[in-house]
Phi, psi and omega in degrees: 000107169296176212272342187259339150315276173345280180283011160291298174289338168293315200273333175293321179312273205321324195302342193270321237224208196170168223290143140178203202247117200241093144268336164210085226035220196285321197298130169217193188221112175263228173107132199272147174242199187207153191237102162265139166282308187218157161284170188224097175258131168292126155254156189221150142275116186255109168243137176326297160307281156270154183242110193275119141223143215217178195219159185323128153086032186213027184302305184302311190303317188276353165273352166302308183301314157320312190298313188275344172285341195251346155306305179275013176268298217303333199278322201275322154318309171306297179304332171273003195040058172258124197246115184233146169268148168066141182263142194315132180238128165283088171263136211244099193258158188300309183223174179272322170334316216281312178285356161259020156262004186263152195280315189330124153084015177273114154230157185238013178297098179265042192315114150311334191257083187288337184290141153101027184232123155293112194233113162313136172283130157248195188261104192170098186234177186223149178229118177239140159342109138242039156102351193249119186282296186333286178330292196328313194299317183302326165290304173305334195285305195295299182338276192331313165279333155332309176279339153289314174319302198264001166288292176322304152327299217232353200238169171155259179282158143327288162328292215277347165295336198256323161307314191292325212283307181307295185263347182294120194222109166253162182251154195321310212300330200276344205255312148309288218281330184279334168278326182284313178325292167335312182267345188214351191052227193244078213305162161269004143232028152298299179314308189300334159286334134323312202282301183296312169317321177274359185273332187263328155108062204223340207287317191272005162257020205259018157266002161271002184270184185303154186308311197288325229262277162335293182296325182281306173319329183273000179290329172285337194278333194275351187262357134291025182226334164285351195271312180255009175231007181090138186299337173307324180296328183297310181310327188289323195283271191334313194270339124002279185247047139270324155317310173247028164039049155181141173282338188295309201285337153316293214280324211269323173321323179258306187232024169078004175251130155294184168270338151300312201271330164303320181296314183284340184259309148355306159282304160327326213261325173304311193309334207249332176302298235267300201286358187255358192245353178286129213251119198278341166242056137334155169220139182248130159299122179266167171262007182268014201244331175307135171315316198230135185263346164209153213231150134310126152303357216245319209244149195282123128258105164242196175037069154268162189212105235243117227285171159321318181268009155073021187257358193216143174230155186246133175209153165238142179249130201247139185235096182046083173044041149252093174269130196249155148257120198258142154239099172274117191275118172294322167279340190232029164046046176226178209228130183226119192288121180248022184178132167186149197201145169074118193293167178283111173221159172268112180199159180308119149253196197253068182312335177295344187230159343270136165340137162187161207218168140235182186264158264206314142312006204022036171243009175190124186283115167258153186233111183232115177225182173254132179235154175041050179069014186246186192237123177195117183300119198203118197241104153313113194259120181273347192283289171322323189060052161252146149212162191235163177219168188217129187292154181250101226280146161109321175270146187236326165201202194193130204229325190227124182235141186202124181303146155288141172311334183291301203095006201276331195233173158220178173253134184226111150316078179215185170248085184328159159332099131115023187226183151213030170263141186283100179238187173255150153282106188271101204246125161256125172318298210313318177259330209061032218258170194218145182202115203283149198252306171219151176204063224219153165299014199234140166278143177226148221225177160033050170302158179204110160264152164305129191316344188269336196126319194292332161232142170267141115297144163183152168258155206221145131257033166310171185243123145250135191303189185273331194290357196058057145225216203262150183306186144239338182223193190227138165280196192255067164242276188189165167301083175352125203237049150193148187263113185272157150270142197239128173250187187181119167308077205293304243272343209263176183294294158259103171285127190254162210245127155212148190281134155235032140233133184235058210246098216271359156195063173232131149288143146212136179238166161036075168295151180212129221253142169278130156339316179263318204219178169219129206248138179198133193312124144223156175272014171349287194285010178100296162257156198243134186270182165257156176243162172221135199216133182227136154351117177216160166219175188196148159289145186264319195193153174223126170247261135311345180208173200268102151236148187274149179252168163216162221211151167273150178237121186248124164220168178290148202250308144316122164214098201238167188256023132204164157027066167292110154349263188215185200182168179201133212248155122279139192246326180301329206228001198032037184270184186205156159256136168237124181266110156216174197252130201213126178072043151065005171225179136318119191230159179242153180223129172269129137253149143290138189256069166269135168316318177270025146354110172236150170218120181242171197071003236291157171218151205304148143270154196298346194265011173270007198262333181270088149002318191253339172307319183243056174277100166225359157289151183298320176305329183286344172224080188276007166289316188285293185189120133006130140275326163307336163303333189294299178295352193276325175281319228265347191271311208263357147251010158264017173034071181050016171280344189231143176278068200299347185252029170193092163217158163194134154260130175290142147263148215281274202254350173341104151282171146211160200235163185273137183078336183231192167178122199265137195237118172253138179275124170288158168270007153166145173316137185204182197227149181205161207071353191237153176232122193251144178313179135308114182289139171210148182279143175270155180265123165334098175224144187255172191228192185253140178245315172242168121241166179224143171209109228185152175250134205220146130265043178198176214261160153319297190214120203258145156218188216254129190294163160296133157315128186244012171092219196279347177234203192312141154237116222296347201240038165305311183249127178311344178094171182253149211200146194257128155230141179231153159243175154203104149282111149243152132219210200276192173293341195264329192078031200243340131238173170193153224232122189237153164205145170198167172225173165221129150246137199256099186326321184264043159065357187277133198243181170187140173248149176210147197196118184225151191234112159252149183252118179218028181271337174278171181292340165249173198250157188227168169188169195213116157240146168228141179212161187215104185240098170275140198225109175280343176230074172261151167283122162264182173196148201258148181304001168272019202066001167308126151300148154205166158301134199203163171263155185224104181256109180249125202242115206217121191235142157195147189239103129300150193225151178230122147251125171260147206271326179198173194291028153217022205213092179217154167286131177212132179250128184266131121275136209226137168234144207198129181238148156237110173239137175288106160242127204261156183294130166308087155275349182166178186312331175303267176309351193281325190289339186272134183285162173273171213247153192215120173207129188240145194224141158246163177214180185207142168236176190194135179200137151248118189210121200249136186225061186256025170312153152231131165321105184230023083235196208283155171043045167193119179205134192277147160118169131312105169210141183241168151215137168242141214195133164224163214197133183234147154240177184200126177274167156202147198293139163166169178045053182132173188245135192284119180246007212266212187293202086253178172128227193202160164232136198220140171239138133221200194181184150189139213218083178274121178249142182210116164252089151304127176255132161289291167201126197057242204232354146321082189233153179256141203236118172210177189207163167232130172217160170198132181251098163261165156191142179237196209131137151314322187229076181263155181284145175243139186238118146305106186283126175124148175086224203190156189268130166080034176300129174268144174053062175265162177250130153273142166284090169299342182284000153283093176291175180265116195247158194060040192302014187241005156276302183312145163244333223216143163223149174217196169231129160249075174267185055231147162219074189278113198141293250224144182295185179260153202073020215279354199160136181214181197170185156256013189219178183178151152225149189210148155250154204190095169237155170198161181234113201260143169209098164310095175305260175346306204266015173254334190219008154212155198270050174187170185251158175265206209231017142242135165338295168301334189277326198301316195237020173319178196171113177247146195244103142293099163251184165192138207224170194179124203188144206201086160246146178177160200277155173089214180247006210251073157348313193244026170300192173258317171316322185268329164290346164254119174272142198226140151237109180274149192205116209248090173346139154162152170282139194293306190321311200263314193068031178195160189086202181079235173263343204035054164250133191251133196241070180298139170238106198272108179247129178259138200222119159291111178313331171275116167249166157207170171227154155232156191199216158208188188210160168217164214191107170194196205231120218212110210123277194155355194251175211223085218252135181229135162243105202243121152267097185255138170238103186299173220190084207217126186040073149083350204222159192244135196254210192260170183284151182195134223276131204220087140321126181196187235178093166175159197233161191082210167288000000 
């Protein structure tokens, strides 16, 4: 092989793949961040029950949330018969923006070794603002029950916490579909998902479908196991299968079903729901009706918007929270990106953003989305194809925008600074100016004018009194969670509000407005249609002159056999967009829209026919509890702080008129009637966050071993060893505290102990370790060996700025004490002193992560690190008798997770290592990370072993012992091909671990190390063994005759193989069969166990 092939096959290998840090093999710490904008000083409301806390300008917001929390504990305590101790902490965030600069639910714990870990449930659930309170209350309702739900699971004795956390796999879909049921009873976009899975022949697989998908199907099953066996049973299915840690012998304990035969009898029951509701002028939305015809399941398509002149349409497509915005040209049918922001990551996502409009001149598109923690307004010129942006000052958010026919201004559907009720906006571009429209307790949604100018529209879900006139306040019941249409007289001075729908548990949304009339969503019928409601009058009374009432007449204009999202009308051309869900993804559908429409027969669809689907009031379960009980706990858990049967908010100055309401904007909202404890600040209090006690090979905290000389160096792998861990941290997440041990039948032991700081935007951490080698080969400055204990002592301070929540810098200063101490065997070793030799270092890593988890060892996505790395020995703390010199490192270690199809996936890596120096790191080739029983090649030499100071393993190599090639340089390939056999080919889990997470692996490996910068020299390619006459008993004598054996060895080897690979225990266990590949010839097989996750 010439030298320009050679390095051919090096640079195509390099080309797939990519960084990282080898202090021991392939385990490094990748990890995703979390990015502040700003600080967050905390505050609390302190309640017997609950701890409300909130942070500047979320005052109100958090006594709403107080109000709604101890309602919705009391009603959800009853129902699950859940008995909890101590009390619930609420964090309470303003906006979701706000919470995803925040540390809560941020982790980077990335283990290889998964058995023995425990992750505590704690009291602590969270909630955010998007402007709709009615939502809010729906979030608090899901929080609540969620955490009882994994209260109930998962917590009890010391024993049984650490057995549920170890052996208990409950899957998402069963423990979310039982919280939304809880929080929403059986919702209309449960149904649209439930409706299409059975419509697509999905149903009876619908634990393979995606986490959304999956939990609302499981929202109907859990809401049939309440219908026909009683809401008690759901408490009884918990508590079952926390007892025998698996749900099927829960489920046949309690209602006498698997989970196969329930999912079949469940479908009969849709099926017979569904054929008794049927409706003969049903309309079925096609995809032949689509602007475009094919979609992704993965990625959301929302908010179309359709330009004036109807030749273009704006949509935004979100690809695991990367929103990009489109322009689809209906003529020449091609789709053109004018935007995009924010990397691909898995986190709750903000479907609200970004807003887009167009101007009314069709040459330019506004766009509001939040950048750096701000609200910010960003406008697209299609003549120039520029766009510029401006922050949008006075707004924390925004849900709806819309031009005045003029162009000069516009209305923006949002939440001001320091309130958290949703109102309009009046906004002029020109200036940027914000000027508030309504400022009231009612959310307000969907502005719309009228094509002339003259009425705004919009939904509300203000109240009207009985005399009809619109409230100023709500009483101490709950936010009204359905929306009425509303008009408002733009032109007049003082502008009044009149309803033009009054349908008290009916929603209509997103008006959309006409020369005669205004077309809008509503669920009148069970799915929500579009509707059309036109202006009327009838004399009301005649005293001196004739007056008239006037009133809206609404009929269907729509009647499709699901769902409309959301949708967007032209008036010019009357075409409509309708965004709904089909085929298991997101569709966009063009229809014509007329008004004189008729649909006859129109009839209920079933989930308006059941009673019980949207039961989420205390009243809706007097089985479950008393409504005087209800009131009687929610009084006895506010221990008299809130007055529950006389509270109500108010706005300050809200006047109102019959039929109307003249809106003077108060200058701010207040609760009044409630007497809330004295808000006190919080303090750092820490909580238990993990443990891990686990049987083990491997380090606490890997540093780069002592070079152990010319033969095995037998202490690569720590042996198997008992590890413990314990994580807390505060409430906030915002530190947080590692401590461990390892202990060893051969005493080699290691401590370990770490502190991270992460409340400002970089994150900072300080570890300190302690690693004992009770038996290593030293060498003395003549190179005489000897025996000695080895205690390594390791400080690093690190600091990380993240550039985005996958993307960060991270910088080390590093300190290293090693001290030799030698074993006594006699007069001899007793005389040699011990050795002190200290070292600083420095690091640099950039490293990128936007893998997401889609089971255990099977993950989509990219993450990489790149790293350079300095030691320096230097003299100070003792007097130095040890080595000098230096070390210089880097690397860099790229992973690519492909999805094939479903959890079937292609998997590969690239790594590549050098080091220079006086005391360069030497890498051992071969073999596998956490090897049980590993093997060395000793017939490899070493060449110039007196340049090392340092040693590692480089893997994976599979086929092949450790060392197989060795160096100051290494490259490595890694491809496998991963298939969760069981979650790939049946739709349910059995009642064993090993079967549930079984795996088969294809692999194939490719690795190369060797010395200097030159792969194919001759020092690397002649491997030399002397081999010396002489008696073995003695180790001297015989003939002395020396024998060299000279092997031309190709620096490149590879293997292939297979794996089989599940979890067993609680541990995540590989039996890898490898066949090496060493010049070219296949060698014999050979066997590799290990305790390790990944490659």
């Amino acid at each position: 092989m010439n030298m320009f092939r050679f390095w051919g096959i090096a640079c195509l290998l390099s080309s797939s793949f990519a960084l990282a840090q080898f202090n021991f093999g392939h385990q490094m710490e990748f990890g995703k961040n979390r990015v502040q904008f700003k600080p967050f000083y905390w505050q609390y409301i302190n309640h017997e029950a609950l701890k409300i806390y909130y942070y500047q300008g979320g005052f109100d917001l958090a006594k709403f949330v107080s109000v709604a929390a101890h309602r919705e504990y009391a009603v959800l305590q009853k129902r699950l018969d859940f008995t909890g101790n101590g009390p619930l902490n609420i964090l309470v965030f303003n906006t979701q923006s706000d919470f995803q600069q925040s540390n809560v639910g941020y982790s980077v714990s990335d283990q290889s070794n998964i058995g023995g870990t425990t992750r505590f449930i704690g009291d602590k659930i969270f909630v955010y603002s998007n402007g709709q309170l009615s939502d809010l209350e729906r979030q608090i309702r899901y929080a609540i029950a969620y955490w009882m739900i994994q209260k109930i699971l998962f917590t009890g004795t010391t024993g049984e916490t650490y057995k549920n956390g170890t052996f208990l796999n409950i899957p998402p879909w069963f423990s979310e579909g039982l919280a939304y049921y809880l929080s929403e009873g059986y919702s209309e976009h449960a149904e649209t998902i439930v409706y299409d899975a059975f419509k697509s022949n999905q149903f009876l697989k619908f634990m393979a479908l995606p986490l959304h998908q999956s939990a609302r199907i499981s929202q109907l099953f859990w809401f049939y196991v309440s219908t026909y066996w009683g809401e008690r049973m759901i408490g009884n299915i918990l508590y079952l299968t926390k007892m025998t840690r698996r749900i099927e012998p829960a489920m046949m304990g309690s209602i006498g079903l698997t989970i196969p035969d329930l999912t079949r009898e469940l479908q009969d029951f849709y099926q017979l729901k569904i054929y008794k509701s049927k409706d003969t002028s049903l309309q079925h939305l096609h995809l032949q009706n689509a602007p475009w015809k094919r979609y992704k399941s993965e990625r959301l398509y929302y908010h179309p918007r359709q330009s004036p002149s109807s030749s273009q349409l704006a949509y935004v497509r979100n690809d695991r929270n990367q929103y990009r915005v489109y322009i689809f040209d209906t003529l020449t049918r091609k789709h053109q990106r004018i935007f995009k922001y924010g990397p691909k990551i898995e986190r709750i996502a903000m479907l609200q953003y970004p807003l887009i409009c167009w101007h009314p001149d069709g040459e330019r598109l506004y766009m509001v989305y939040p950048k750096k923690g701000q609200l910010t307004i960003r406008t697209h010129n299609f003549k120039d194809q520029q766009s510029t942006e401006r922050p949008l000052a006075g707004l924390i958010q925004a849900h709806a925008l819309v031009f005045h026919p003029n162009g000069k201004y516009a209305i923006i559907a949002g939440v001001a600074n320091a309130r958290f009720e949703s109102d309009l906006f009046k906004f002029t571009p020109s200036s940027g100016g914000i000027e508030p429209v309504t400022q009231d307790v009612w959310d307000d949604t969907d502005p719309e004018f009228s094509p002339d100018g003259k009425t705004l529209y919009f939904s509300s879900n203000r109240q009207l009194q009985s005399d009809g006139m619109v409230t100023d306040h709500y009483a101490a019941d709950r936010m009204p969670s359905n929306y009425d249409v509303f008009s408002m007289l733009w032109n007049e001075k003082n502008k009044s509000i009149t309803p033009v729908t009054e349908t008290p548990d009916i929603s209509e949304l997103q008006p959309k407005a006409t020369a005669q009339g205004v077309y809008f969503l509503s669920d009148k019928k069970g799915l929500r249609n579009v509707y059309y409601a036109v202006k009327d009058s009838a004399l009301a009374y005649v005293d001196t002159t004739e007056h008239y009432r006037f009133f809206y007449n609404t009929k269907p204009i729509t009647h499709f056999d699901r769902s409309i999202r959301a949708w967007d009308y032209n008036s010019v051309n009357a075409h409509a967009v309708f965004h709904s869900f089909i085929n298991n993804h997101d569709a966009f559908f063009a229809y014509p829209l007329k008004s004189d429409v008729r649909i006859n027969n129109e009839s209920l669809y079933w989930t308006k026919t059941d009673k019980m689907i949207t039961a989420v009031l205390p009243n809706k379960f007097p089985y479950a509890l008393p409504e005087s009980s209800v009131r009687e706990s929610v009084s006895k858990l506010l221990s008299d702080t809130i007055n529950t049967e006389n509270y109500i908010f108010y706005s300050d100055t809200l006047k109102t008129k019959q039929n109307s309401a003249d809106l003077i904007v108060p200058k701010s909202t207040i609760l009044r009637n409630i007497e809330f404890p004295l808000s006190q600040n919080y303090y750092t209090t820490f909580y238990s966050d993990y443990m891990v006690n686990q049987f083990d090979n491997s380090f606490l905290a890997n540093n780069y071993q002592v070079f152990s000389g010319y033969g095995n160096p037998l202490y690569l792998n720590p042996g198997f060893n008992i590890l413990s861990k314990i994580s807390i941290s505060d409430l906030m997440e915002n530190q947080r505290i590692i401590g461990g041990y390892r202990i060893n039948p051969a005493l080699d032991n290691e401590f370990m102990l770490s502190w991270e700081q992460r409340q400002n935007r970089c994150d900072h951490q300080w570890l300190l370790d302690r690693q004992t080698f009770n038996s290593i080969t030293a060498y003395t400055s003549e190179q005489a060996p000897y025996a000695a204990k080895l205690i390594t002592h390791t400080f690093r301070y690190s600091i990380k700025y993240p550039f985005s929540e996958v993307l960060s810098l991270r910088w080390s200063a590093l300190f290293r004490n090693d001290v030799k101490i030698a074993r006594s065997f006699g007069p001899i070793t007793s005389a040699y002193p011990n050795t002190y030799e200290n070292m600083l270092g420095t690091r640099m890593e950039l490293v990128f992560d936007n893998t997401r988890s889609v089971d255990i060892n099977i993950l989509n996505g990219v993450r990489f690190k790149v790293f350079s790395e300095v030691w320096q020995y230097t003299d100070f703390w003792f007097t130095k008798t040890g080595a000098s010199g230096n070390l210089f490192t880097s690397g860099v270690d790229f992973r690519h997770y492909q999805k094939i199809h479903r959890q079937f996936t292609w998997c590969n890596r690239f790594a590549f290592g050098n080091a220079l120096g006086t005391e360069r790191l030497i890498f051992y080739l071969g073999g596998v990370d956490n090897w049980y029983n590993p093997q060395f090649n000793s017939n490899v030499n070493i060449i110039k072993p007196e340049q090392y100071g340092f040693q590692t393993i480089a893997t994976n190599l599979r086929g092949f012992s450790q060392n197989t090639r060795n160096g100051n340089n290494f490259m490595v390939m890694n491809s496998e091909l991963r298939l969760p056999l069981v979650h790939y080919l049946f739709n349910q889990d059995f009642n064993s671990d090993f079967i549930n997470y079984f795996q088969l692996i294809g692999f194939t490996d490719l690795g190369m190390a060797w010395y200097n910068w030159n792969p194919l020299s001759d020092e690397n390619t002649k491997n030399t063994n002397v081999y010396i006459d002489q008696d073995p008993a003695l180790g001297y004598g015989g003939s002395g005759i020396i024998i060299r054996v000279i092997n031309y060895n190709n620096p490149l080897v590879g293997g292939i193989g297979f794996g089989l690979r599940s979890r067993f225990l609680g541990y995540f266990m590989r039996l890898d069969f490898g066949w090496g590949i060493d010049n070219w010839k296949l060698q014999k097989r050979m066997v590799g166990l290990s305790l390790t996750t990944d490659f």
